[in-house]
NUZAZA-626761 format. One record per residue (C-alpha): residue in one letter; x, y, z. Coordinates in steps of 0.05 Angstrom, whole numbers, plus 5000, padded with zeros to 4 digits. Example, Ala and Ser with C-alpha at 12.3 -4.5 7.8 and 13.67 -1.06 7.14 Angstrom:
<nodes>
a524649105156/s527349795143/
</nodes>
This chain:
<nodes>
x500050005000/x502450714983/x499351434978/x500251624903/x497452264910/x495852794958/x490553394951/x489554005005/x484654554998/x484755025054/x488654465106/x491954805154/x497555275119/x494655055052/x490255435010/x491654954953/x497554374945/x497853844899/x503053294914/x505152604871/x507852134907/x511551374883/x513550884937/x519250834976/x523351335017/x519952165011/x523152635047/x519953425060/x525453785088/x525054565110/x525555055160/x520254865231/x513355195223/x513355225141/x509054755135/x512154005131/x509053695187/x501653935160/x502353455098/x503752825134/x499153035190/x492753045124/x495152345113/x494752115186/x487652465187/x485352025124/x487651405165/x484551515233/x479952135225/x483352495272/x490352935287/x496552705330/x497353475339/x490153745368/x483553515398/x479153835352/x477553865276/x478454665282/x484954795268/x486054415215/x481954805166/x485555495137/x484956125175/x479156415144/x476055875106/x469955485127/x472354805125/x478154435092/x477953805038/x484553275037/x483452844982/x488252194974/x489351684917/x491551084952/x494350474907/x494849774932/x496049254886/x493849404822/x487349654849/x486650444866/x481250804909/x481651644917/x478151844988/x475452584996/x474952815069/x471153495079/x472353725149/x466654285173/x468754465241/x462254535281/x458754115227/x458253425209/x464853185164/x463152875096/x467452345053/x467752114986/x469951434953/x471651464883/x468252094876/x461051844910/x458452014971/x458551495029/x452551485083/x458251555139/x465651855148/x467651315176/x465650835121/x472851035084/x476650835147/x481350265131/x482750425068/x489850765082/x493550475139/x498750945168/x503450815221/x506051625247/x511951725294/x512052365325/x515952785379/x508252725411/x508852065416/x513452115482/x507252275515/x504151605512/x510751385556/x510351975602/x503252245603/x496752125616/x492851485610/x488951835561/x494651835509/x495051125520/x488250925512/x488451295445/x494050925415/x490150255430/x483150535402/x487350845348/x490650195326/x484349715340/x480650205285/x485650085241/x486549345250/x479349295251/x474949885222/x468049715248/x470849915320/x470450575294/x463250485312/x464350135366/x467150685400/x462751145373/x457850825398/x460750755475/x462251535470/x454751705463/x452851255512/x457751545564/x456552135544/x448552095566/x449451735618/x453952175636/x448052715626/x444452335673/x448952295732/x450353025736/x442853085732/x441552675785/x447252905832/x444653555834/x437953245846/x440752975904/x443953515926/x438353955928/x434053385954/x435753876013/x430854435991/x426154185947/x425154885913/x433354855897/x432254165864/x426154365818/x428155095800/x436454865779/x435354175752/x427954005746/x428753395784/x423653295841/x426152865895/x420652335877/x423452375809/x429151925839/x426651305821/x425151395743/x432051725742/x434651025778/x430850705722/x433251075673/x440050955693/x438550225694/x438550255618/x444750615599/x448450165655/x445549615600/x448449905541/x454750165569/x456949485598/x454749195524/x458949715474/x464749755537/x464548985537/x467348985466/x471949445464/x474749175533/x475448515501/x478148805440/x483849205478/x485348555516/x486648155450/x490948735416/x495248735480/x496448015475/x498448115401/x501948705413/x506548435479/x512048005441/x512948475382/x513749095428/x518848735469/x521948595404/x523249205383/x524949515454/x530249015451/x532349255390/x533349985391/x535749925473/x539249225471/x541649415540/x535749635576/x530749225620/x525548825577/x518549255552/x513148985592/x505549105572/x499948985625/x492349235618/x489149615684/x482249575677/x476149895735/x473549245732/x478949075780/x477749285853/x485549385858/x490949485828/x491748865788/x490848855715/x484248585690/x486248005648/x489447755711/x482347665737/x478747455673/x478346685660/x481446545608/x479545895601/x471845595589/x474044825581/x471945015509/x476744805448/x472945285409/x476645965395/x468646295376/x465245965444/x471846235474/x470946995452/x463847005467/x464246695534/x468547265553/x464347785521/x458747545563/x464247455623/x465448235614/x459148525599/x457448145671/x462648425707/x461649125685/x454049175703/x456548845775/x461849395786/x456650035766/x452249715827/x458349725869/x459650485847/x452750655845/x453851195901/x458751385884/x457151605814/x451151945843/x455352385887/x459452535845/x456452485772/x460652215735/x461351455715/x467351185746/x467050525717/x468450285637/x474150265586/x474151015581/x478151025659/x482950355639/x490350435622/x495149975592/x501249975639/x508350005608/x513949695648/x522149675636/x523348985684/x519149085750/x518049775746/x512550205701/x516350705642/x512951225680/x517451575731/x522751145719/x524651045651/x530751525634/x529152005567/x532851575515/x528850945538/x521951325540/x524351515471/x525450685454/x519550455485/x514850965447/x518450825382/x516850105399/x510050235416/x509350495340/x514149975303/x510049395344/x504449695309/x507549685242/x509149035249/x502748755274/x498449095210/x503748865167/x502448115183/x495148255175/x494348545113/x500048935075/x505649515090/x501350055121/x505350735107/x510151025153/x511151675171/x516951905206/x514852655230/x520952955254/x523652375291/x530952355272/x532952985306/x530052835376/x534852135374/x541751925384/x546151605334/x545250885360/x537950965355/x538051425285/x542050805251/x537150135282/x530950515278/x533250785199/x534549965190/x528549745218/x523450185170/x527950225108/x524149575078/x517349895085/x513350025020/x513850735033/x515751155084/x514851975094/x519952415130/x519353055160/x526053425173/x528854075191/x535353965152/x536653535102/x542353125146/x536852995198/x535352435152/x539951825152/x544351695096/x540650985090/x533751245080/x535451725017/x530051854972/x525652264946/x525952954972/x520653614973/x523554345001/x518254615041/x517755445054/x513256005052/x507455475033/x510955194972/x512954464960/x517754414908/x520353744885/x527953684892/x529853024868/
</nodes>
């Protein structure tokens, strides 16, 4: 799989750039803030419908403009497909395939497979589980597209329930003066049962849509644990061995959840297998929102479901986080990503690589294995300051970047 061509109209910096592209090694070199990292970051946003740079769809369209269209010819094979994003910030986003409509954005997910390594990617090592969580939902989408709705669908339910919490936890608060309660929330204190009920029903749906993904997390991990220690071992040969665990809210302390999950149903059947857990999950969940029932109502938020879980990175017997010097936070991030690589590789082609200013945030050791790790990939983008930020091994094609051109060097 390669991008052969890439189309921006009002993307970021872009009021208009039209870029070919062949397979192999492309480098876009030029000065920081010209404009480099904005054309990979269009490609990453066909991939996974969203930025490794913001939260929101906002920036990314033009200062000025009303919303922004990346179009991408993707070749695989002999077989070609051109996707057309228009992001409306505000509005719902619209896509093309092959110039026709499709009922859903997300219905062109899958069709380019990217695999981005970024300075911001030293955040899944050192920051919040959030980041962390997003590289495993991020990764499942692409290994999978359909849990693009999957997720989708957990968001909306957490997000009324949600709703409904806050609701009732200022019910309850102003249970105190019934006046308070009606005239701020319009919750009456013998309102508390329907809103019980109610919550009854999301508690239904949200251990249902969490259920999957939980289980679906818990099988990438599993893939992902001897291919990340792999490649840990490979960029830091001398370091402590990558360690993946999976801390879930389903556990009442501070063990990881598929240390408390059967994983065995005295079935030889891999299907019976899967579904028995599903069902084991879905379970579990419902059980631990009655346990945090109170809680939740105090507080008003929900406290239990994927959406609080974190996937624990070690180096031995002790987590990344805290310990792990910079240059091994650097490894184990850049083996978060390869792992990736590797695992949608065996699964169904070279996705693309992008290398988004990378080089010059390593040291030589790590410059030369990583550069011999990704030089066989189909084709791999490059973001650089300078032209010798990029190794000598992975010269290629090469675009100058400044003042919002892209000029074609060799």
């Amino acid at each position: 799989m390669h991008v052969a061509h890439l189309s921006l109209t009002d993307f970021r910096s872009y009021a208009s750039v039209e870029l070919g592209l062949e397979p192999g090694v492309t480098a876009f070199v030029g000065p920081n803030g010209q404009g480099k990292t904005n054309l990979v970051e269009a490609l990453g946003y066909v991939a996974t419908h969203s930025s490794h740079r913001v939260a929101s769809d906002a920036p990314l369209v033009r200062q000025g403009a009303s919303r922004a269209i990346v179009r991408c010819a993707i070749q695989r094979d002999d077989r070609r497909a051109l996707v057309e994003l228009e992001i409306n910030p505000g509005r719902a986003n619209r896509a093309r395939l092959n110039r026709s409509p499709v009922s859903r954005p997300r219905d062109v997910i899958g069709l380019l497979r990217t695999v981005l390594f970024a300075p911001e990617d030293l955040s899944m090592v050192k920051g919040d589980p959030s980041e962390r969580r997003r590289f495993l939902d991020e990764l499942l989408v692409s290994r999978t597209p359909r849990f693009a709705g999957v997720r989708a669908d957990y968001d909306r339910v957490l997000k009324q329930r949600g709703a409904l919490l806050r609701a009732a936890s200022q019910a309850r608060r102003g249970a105190r003066s019934a006046r308070r309660a009606e005239s701020d929330t319009g919750f009456s204190a013998a309102g508390a049962g329907d809103v019980l009920s109610t919550l009854e029903v999301w508690d239904a749906h949200l251990a249902r849509h969490g259920a999957e993904l939980l289980q679906a997390r818990l099988d990438l991990i599993d893939a992902l644990r001897p291919l990340v220690a792999g490649a840990y071992a490979a960029l830091a040969p001398t370091s402590a061995p990558a360690t993946l665990a999976y801390r879930s809210t389903l556990s009442t302390g501070t063990d990881a959840a598929e240390d408390e999950i059967p994983g065995e149903t005295g079935s030889s059947d891999t299907q019976t297998l899967s579904t028995d857990l599903g069902k084991t999950l879905e379970q579990r969940l419902r059980e631990r929102l009655l346990e945090v029932r109170a809680a939740e109502l105090e507080r008003g938020v929900t406290l239990v479901g994927p959406h609080r879980d974190d996937l624990i990175l070690g180096l031995g017997e002790l987590p990344a986080r805290g310990y792990a010097s910079h240059g091994e936070s650097w490894s184990f991030a850049l083996a978060l990503r390869l792992a990736a690589y590797d695992l949608l590789r065996a699964e169904g082609g070279d996705p693309v690589l992008i290398l988004d200013d990378v080089f010059a945030e390593l040291d030589s050791q790590r410059r030369r294995r990583l550069s011999e790790i990704v030089a066989p990939a189909e084709q791999v983008l490059i973001t650089a300051a300078v032209a010798d930020d990029v190794p000598a091994e992975l010269i290629g094609s090469r675009f100058d970047v400044a003042e919002g051109s892209v000029t074609r060097v060799r």
